[in-house]
C-alpha positions in Angstrom: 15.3 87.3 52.4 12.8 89.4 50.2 10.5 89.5 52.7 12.7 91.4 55.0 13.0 94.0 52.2 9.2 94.9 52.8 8.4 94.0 56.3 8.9 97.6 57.4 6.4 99.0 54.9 4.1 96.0 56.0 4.4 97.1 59.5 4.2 100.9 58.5 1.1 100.0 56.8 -0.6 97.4 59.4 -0.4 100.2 62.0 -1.9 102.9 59.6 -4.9 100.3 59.0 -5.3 99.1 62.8 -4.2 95.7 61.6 -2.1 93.4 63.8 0.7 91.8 61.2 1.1 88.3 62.0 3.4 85.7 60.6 4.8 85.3 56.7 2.8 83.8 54.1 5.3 83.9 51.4 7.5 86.1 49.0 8.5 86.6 45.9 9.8 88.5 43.2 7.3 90.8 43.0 6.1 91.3 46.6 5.5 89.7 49.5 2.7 88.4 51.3 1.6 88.5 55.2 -1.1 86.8 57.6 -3.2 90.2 59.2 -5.4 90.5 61.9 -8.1 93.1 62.9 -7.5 94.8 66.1 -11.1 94.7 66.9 -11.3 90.4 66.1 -9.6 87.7 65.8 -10.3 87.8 61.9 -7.6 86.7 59.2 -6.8 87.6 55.8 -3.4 88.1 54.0 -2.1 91.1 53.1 0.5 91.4 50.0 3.1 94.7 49.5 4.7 94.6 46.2 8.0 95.9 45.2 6.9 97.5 42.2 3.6 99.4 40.8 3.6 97.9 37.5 3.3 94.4 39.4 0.6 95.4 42.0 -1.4 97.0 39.1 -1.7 94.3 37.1 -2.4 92.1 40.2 -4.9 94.6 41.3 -6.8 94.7 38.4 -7.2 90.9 37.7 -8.7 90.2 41.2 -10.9 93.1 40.2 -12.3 91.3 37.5 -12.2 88.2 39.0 -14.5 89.9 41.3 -16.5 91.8 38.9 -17.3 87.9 36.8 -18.4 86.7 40.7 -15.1 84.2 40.6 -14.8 82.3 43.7 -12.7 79.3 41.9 -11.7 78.4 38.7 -12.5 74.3 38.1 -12.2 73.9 41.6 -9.6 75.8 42.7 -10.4 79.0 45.0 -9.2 82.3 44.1 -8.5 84.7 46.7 -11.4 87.5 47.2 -10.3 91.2 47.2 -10.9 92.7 50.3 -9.1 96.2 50.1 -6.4 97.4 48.1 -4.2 100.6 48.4 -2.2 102.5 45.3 -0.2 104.7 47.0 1.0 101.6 49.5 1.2 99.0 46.8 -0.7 96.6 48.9 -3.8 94.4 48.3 -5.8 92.6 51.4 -6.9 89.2 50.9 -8.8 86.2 52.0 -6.2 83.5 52.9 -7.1 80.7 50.7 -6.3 76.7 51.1 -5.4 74.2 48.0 -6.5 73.6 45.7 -6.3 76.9 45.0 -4.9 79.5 42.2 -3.1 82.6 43.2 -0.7 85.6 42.2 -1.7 87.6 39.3 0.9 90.4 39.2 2.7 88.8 35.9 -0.4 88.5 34.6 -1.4 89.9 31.5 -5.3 91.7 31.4 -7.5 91.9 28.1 -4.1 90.8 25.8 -2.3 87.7 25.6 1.4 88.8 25.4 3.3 89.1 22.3 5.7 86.6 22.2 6.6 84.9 19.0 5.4 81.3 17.8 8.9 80.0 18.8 8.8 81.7 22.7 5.3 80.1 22.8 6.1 76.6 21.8 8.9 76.4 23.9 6.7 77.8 27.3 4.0 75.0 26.6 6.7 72.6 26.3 8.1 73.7 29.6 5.0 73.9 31.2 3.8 70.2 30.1 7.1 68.5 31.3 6.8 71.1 34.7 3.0 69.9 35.2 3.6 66.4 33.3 0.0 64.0 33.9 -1.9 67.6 35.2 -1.1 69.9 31.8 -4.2 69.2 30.6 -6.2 70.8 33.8 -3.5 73.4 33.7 -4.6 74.5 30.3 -7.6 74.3 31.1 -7.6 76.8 33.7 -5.5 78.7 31.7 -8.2 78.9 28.7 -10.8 79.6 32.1 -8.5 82.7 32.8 -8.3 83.6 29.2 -12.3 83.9 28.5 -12.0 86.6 31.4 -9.4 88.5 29.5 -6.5 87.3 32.3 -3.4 85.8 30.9 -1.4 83.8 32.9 1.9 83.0 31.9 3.7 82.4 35.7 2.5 78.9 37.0 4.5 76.9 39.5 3.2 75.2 42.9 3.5 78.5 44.9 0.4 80.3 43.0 -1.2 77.0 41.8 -1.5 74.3 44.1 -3.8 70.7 43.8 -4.6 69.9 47.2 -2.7 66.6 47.6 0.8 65.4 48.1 1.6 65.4 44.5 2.4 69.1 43.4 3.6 70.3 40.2 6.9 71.5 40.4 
């Protein structure tokens, strides 16, 4: 249903672009995300409109860096590589990446850690070990990764972080 909210501007914006939009990827809170196509092949990349600036800003900004440290994957999972974004439509273009792979950076935090108290922290970790249970540990791991490129990560669920296999954390 939140796609539907933002498949107008999608198409609005496709059209603009010369870009054939093509079937859902997924949605969320903060935007949604699309399969494109170039008019002039049959190349494909995904496109994501967000609801909100704040969101696509921060989102923006970390696949920036990512790009700026030459990121392709982070312990083996592939990050997305920035093709194009646009401020005034909120969007970001995309390569359409497969698991394992990490995605979704627009509640993430860039160059500080968010200021949550000892008690708010202890409580995440706890609910991220029991969500990630035997896989914490490569979780944290990637999460450190993030952190020594100023990007903190606080939203981690199978949608944005996925291991390849059958077994997904939940």
């Amino acid at each position: 249903m939140l796609g539907k909210d933002l498949r107008g501007k999608a198409e609005s914006y496709a059209t603009r672009q010369g870009l054939i939009l093509e079937e859902p990827l997924g949605d969320g809170v903060d935007g949604s995300v699309w399969v494109v196509r170039s008019k002039q092949n049959a190349l494909n990349w995904a496109m994501k409109c967000h609801h909100d600036s704040r969101q696509y800003g921060r989102e923006r900004d970390c696949y920036r860096r990512l790009e700026s440290e030459g990121v392709t994957d982070i312990r083996g999972f592939t990050v997305p590589q920035l093709l194009n974004t646009d401020d005034d439509w909120l969007v970001i273009e995309m390569t359409i990446v497969k698991p394992p792979f990490l995605l979704d950076f627009a509640s993430a935090y860039l160059d500080e850690r968010p200021e949550f108290s000892p008690e708010i922290w202890e409580r995440w970790e706890a609910d991220q070990e029991e969500r990630h249970e035997e896989r914490w540990p490569e979780v944290k791991a990637i999460l450190r990764a993030l952190a020594m490129m100023g990007i903190y990560l606080t939203d981690i669920h199978q949608g944005n972080l996925a291991f390849g296999d059958d077994v997904q954390p939940q």
